[in-house]
N, C-alpha and C positions, 0 to 999 in steps of 0.2 A: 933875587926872587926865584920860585922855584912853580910846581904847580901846586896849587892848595886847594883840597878837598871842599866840600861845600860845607860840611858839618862844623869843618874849620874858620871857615870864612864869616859864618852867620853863629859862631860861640860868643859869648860873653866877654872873653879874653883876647877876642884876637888884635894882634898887635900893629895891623898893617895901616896906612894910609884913607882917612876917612873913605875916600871915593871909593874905593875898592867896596863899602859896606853900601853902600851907591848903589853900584851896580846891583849887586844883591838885592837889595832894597824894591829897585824899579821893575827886577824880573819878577820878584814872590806873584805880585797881583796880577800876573800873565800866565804865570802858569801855576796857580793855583786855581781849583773850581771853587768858584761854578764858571770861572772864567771858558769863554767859547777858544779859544787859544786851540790853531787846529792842528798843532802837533800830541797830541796823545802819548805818544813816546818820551817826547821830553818833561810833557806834564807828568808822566810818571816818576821818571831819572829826577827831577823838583823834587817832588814827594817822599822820595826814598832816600832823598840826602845825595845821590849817586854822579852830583856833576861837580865835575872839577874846572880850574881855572888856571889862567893865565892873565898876569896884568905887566899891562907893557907904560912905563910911565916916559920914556922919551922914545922917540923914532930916528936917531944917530944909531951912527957905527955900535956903538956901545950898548944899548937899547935893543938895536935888529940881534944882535948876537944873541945876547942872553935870550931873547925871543927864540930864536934857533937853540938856545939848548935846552930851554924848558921844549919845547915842542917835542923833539929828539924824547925827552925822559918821560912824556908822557906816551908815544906812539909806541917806546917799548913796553910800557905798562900793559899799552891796550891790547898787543901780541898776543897780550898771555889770556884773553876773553874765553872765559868757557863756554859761548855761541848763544846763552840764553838773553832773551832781549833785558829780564829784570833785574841784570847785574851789566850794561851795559851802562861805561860812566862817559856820555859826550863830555866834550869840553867848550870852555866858552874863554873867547882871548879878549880881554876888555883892553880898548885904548885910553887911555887918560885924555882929557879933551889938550894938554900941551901935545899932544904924539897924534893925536887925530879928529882933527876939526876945519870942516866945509862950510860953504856956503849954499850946496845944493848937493842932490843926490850923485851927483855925477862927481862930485870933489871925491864925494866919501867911499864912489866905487873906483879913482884912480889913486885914493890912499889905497885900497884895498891890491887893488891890481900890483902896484908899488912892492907890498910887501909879501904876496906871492913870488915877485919877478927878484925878492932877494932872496928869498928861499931855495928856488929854482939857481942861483945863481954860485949857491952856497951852499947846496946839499951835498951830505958827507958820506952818498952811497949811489953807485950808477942809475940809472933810469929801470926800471923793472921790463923784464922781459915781458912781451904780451899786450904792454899798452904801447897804443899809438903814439909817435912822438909830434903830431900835428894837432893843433886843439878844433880844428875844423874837420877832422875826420873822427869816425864810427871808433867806439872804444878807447877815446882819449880821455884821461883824467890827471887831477894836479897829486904829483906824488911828492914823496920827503921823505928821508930816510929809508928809501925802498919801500913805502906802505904808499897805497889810492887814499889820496882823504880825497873830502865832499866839504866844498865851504861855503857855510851861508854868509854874506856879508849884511848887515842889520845896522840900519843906521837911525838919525834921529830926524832925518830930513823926508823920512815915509812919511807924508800926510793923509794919504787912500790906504796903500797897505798896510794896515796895521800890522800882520803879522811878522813886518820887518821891520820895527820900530818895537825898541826891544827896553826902550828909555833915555838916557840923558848921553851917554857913550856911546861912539861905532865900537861893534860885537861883531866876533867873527863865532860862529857856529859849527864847530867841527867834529867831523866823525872820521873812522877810516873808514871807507867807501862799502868794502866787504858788509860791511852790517845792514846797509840797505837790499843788497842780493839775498839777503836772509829773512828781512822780514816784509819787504818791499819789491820782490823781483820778479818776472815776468814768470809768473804763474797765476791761475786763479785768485789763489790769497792773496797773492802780492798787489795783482789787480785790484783787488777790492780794497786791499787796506791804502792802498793810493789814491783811489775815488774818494773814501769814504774822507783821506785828509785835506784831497782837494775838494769836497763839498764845502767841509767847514770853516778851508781858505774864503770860499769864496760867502759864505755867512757872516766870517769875523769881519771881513776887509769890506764887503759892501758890495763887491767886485767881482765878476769871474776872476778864478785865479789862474796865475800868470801863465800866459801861452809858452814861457820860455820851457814851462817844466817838463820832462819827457823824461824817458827810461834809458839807462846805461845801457843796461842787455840789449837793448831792441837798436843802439850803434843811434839814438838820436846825442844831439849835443849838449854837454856836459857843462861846459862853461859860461853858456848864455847863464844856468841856474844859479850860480856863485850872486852874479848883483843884477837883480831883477830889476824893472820899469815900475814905476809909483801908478799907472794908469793903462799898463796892456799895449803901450804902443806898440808900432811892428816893429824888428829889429832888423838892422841891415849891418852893424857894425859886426869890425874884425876882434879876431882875441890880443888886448895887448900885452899877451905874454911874448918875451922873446926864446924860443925854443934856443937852449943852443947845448945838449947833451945830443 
């Protein structure tokens, strides 16, 4: 497997594993309008054909690897971004329900945790200078390959938040971090365009949306945002990543 473009995925032709046309299938009506879907951004990246993929069909040795080397070939692709948001191609890493399947929301964020802590375990490039190496302190984020990603984890077990119930698969949401400093960062704009997609969170879902969320720049914490709570609870839990670069 490699990563495959969306234009590819949703062709006439394409030759891969029903499920995979699945997942596609379950996101169009989400993020397509007049859907309320309160990311804007990736309703656009939908629109434009501009998301690519990753499908992970087992979660063994064999499975996590190729996982690591698609990811690897897409994070160099994304290097090369010429900074404008409408050619920014997020990626979406679908799990096959044999490689990822819970019985509640907390299965499907210690599947997720899981396959962070093999990444972090098996990354093929030092830690980046600059970011914190504690997930509990101001400026820490999950990196790979020497690039900050931002990972939303999306599972099927959201019954309030809709906007993490993404369809029939856990989905993992991924950007490299830098593109939210750009159109999301602690500036006026950045402010506004963050209210305006937490208003709509909190429209689609029913819900104020999630306390966990807060700003990289401003040194609040990073990784409560990866697998949010179905209902706002407080949080008291630790990161179960295990730092060890």
């Amino acid at each position: 497997m490699t990563v495959i473009a969306q234009d590819i995925l949703t062709g006439p032709d394409y030759p891969g594993p029903a499920w995979h046309r699945v997942v596609a299938d379950d996101l169009a009506p989400r993020l397509t309008p007049p859907s309320g879907f309160p990311c804007t951004f990736s309703q656009n990246a939908f629109r434009r054909e501009l998301v690519d993929f990753i499908f992970v069909e087992t979660r063994d040795a064999e499975g996590l690897a190729q996982l690591r080397a698609d990811l690897s070939e897409y994070l160099a692709a994304a290097a090369t971004w010429d900074g404008q948001i409408n050619t920014a191609r997020p990626l979406v890493i679908a799990f096959s329900q044999t490689a990822a399947r819970a019985e509640d929301l907390a299965g499907y964020h210690r599947i997720g945790w899981e396959v962070l802590q093999d990444w972090h375990d098996n990354d093929p490039a030092p830690w980046p200078d600059g970011v914190a190496r504690d997930p509990h302190a101001p400026y820490w984020s999950m990196c790979f390959a020497g690039t900050q990603i931002f990972v939303n984890f999306s599972a099927p077990a959201h019954a309030q938040r809709r906007s993490r119930n993404l369809g029939r698969h856990f989905l993992f949401i991924l950007n490299p971090r830098e593109r939210f400093d750009r159109v999301a960062g602690d500036t006026p704009e950045g402010q506004r365009v963050r209210q305006v997609i937490r208003d709509r969170a909190a429209a689609y879902d029913g819900i104020p949306h999630a306390p966990e969320l807060g700003s990289y720049q401003k040194g609040e914490i990073e990784w409560w945002q990866y697998g949010v709570s179905d209902d706002n609870s407080p949080r008291t839990d630790r990161c179960p990543l295990k730092m060890r670069r």
